[in-house]
N, C-alpha and C positions, 0 to 999 in steps of 0.2 A: 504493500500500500504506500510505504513511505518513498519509493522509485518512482512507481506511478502519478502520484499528486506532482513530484518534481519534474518528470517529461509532459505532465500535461502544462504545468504554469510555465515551461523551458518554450513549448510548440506554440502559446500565444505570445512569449515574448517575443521569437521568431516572427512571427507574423503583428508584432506591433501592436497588438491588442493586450494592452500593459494589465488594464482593472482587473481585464479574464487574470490575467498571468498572476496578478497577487492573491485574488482569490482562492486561488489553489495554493500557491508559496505558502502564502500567509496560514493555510490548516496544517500543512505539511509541520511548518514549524511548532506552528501550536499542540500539536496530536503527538508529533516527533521527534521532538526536541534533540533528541542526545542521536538521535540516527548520521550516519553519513549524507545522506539526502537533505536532512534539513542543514548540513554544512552548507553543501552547495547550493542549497535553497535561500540561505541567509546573502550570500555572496549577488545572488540573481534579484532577491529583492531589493538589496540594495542598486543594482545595477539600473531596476525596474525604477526606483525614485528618481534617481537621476536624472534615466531621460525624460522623466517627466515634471523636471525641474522640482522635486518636490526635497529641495535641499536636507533642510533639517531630520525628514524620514530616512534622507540618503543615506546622511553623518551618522544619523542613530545605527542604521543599521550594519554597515559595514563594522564600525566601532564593536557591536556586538558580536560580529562575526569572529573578527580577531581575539574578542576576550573568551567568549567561548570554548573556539576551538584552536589555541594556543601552541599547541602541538600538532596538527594537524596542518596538509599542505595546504590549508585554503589560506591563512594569514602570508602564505607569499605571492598570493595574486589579489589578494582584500588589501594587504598595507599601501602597496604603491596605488592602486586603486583609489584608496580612502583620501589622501593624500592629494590625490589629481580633484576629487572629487570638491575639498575644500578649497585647493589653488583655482577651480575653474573658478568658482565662487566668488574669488579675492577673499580667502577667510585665511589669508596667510600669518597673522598670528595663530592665530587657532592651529593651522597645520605646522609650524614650526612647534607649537608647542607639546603637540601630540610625537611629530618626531622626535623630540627628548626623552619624552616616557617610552614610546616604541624603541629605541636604541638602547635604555636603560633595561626593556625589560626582553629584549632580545640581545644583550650582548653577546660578539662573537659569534653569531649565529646570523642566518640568512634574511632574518623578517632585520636585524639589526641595518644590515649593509642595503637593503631596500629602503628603510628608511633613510640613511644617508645619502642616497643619490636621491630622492626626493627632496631635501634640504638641497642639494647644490641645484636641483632644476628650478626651487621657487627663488633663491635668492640671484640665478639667470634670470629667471621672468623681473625679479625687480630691479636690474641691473648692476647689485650689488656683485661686481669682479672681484671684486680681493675672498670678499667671502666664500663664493660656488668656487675658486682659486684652490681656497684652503679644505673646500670640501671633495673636491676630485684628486685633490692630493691624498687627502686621506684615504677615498675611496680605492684608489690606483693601490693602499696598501694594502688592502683589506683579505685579511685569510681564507675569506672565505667564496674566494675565485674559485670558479671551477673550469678548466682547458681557457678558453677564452671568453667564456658569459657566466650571469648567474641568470637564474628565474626571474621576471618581466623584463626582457630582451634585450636589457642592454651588454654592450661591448666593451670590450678594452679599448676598440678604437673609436668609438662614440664616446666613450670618458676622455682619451685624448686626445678625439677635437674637438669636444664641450671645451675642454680647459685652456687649448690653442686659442679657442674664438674669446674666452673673455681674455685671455690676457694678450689678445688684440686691442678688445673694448680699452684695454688700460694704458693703452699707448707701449705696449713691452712687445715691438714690433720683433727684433729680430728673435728671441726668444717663440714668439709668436710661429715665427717661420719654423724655425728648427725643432717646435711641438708638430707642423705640422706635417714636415717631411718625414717625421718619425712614424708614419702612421701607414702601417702598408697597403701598395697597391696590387691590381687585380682585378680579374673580371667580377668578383663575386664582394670586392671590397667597395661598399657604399660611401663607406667614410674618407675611406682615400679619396675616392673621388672629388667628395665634396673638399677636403683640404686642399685637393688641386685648383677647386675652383677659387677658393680663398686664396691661393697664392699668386694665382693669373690674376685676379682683381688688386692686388696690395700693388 
């Protein structure tokens, strides 16, 4: 039962019939609390407020989802999630402050380093360089790489040419270049690309 309510409210979100979609989410959770279904049930309705601009149900719920199911994979697709969720918003105190307690109570661990590259994307969105500077720097150290991503998609070389491009924004041109030749090319390399494109423009 607890599958089934979650492929039925998954098949309206599909098709954009959000109220259908929580209808169901929202018993799955209710009825099933501690199920794996209602993991990724929580995940979806929160996804479901979202686009239905319905912020603060968004924030509730994703927040829940993480505290809930803390051990489980969902808090590495809920954290950076919840995160964007509040930066779409402009609620970037609020999400800066949520990343301190998410780094706090994920240290050393995966939901930790998710959080941290959410602190350097919002303090890029408000074009604090020094700061998203010191936060890819950090990230760049962080243990808990795995080959060359971790879980929600970013790269080794999307973190070093996030951190190229602000410390262009800072006037630290030549450094700037030689972050951004570091960054290899290839058919399959996105980020190179774009670095080329940065450096045919400079």
């Amino acid at each position: 039962m607890p599958d089934a309510l979650y492929q039925l409210g998954r098949g309206f979100y599909q098709q954009d019939k959000y109220d259908d979609a929580l209808k169901y989410l929202l018993r799955l959770v209710d009825r099933y609390g501690t199920s794996d279904s209602a993991r990724d049930g929580l995940a979806l309705i929160a996804a479901t407020y979202s686009r239905q601009k319905r912020v603060e149900e968004a924030v509730a719920a994703y927040k829940q989802s993480i505290e809930r199911f803390p051990a489980a994979p969902s808090p590495r697709a809920a954290i950076p999630e919840y995160h964007r969720c509040l930066a779409r918003y402009r609620r970037d105190d609020e999400a800066l402050s949520w990343v301190k307690q998410t780094r706090a109570r994920f240290k050393d661990q995966i939901g930790g380093t998710l959080a941290l590259f959410a602190q350097a994307k919002i303090h890029l969105a408000q074009n604090s360089w020094h700061a998203s500077v010191n936060d890819l720097d950090e990230l760049r150290q962080a243990k808990i790489w795995e080959a060359r991503a971790f879980p929600a998609g970013t790269t080794a070389s999307e973190v070093t040419f996030l951190r190229a491009f602000a410390l262009e924004q800072m006037g630290h041109t030549q450094d700037a270049i030689d972050t951004y030749l570091s960054i290899p090319e290839g058919r399959n390399e996105y980020y190179g690309f774009r670095a080329n494109e940065r450096l045919r423009a400079a």
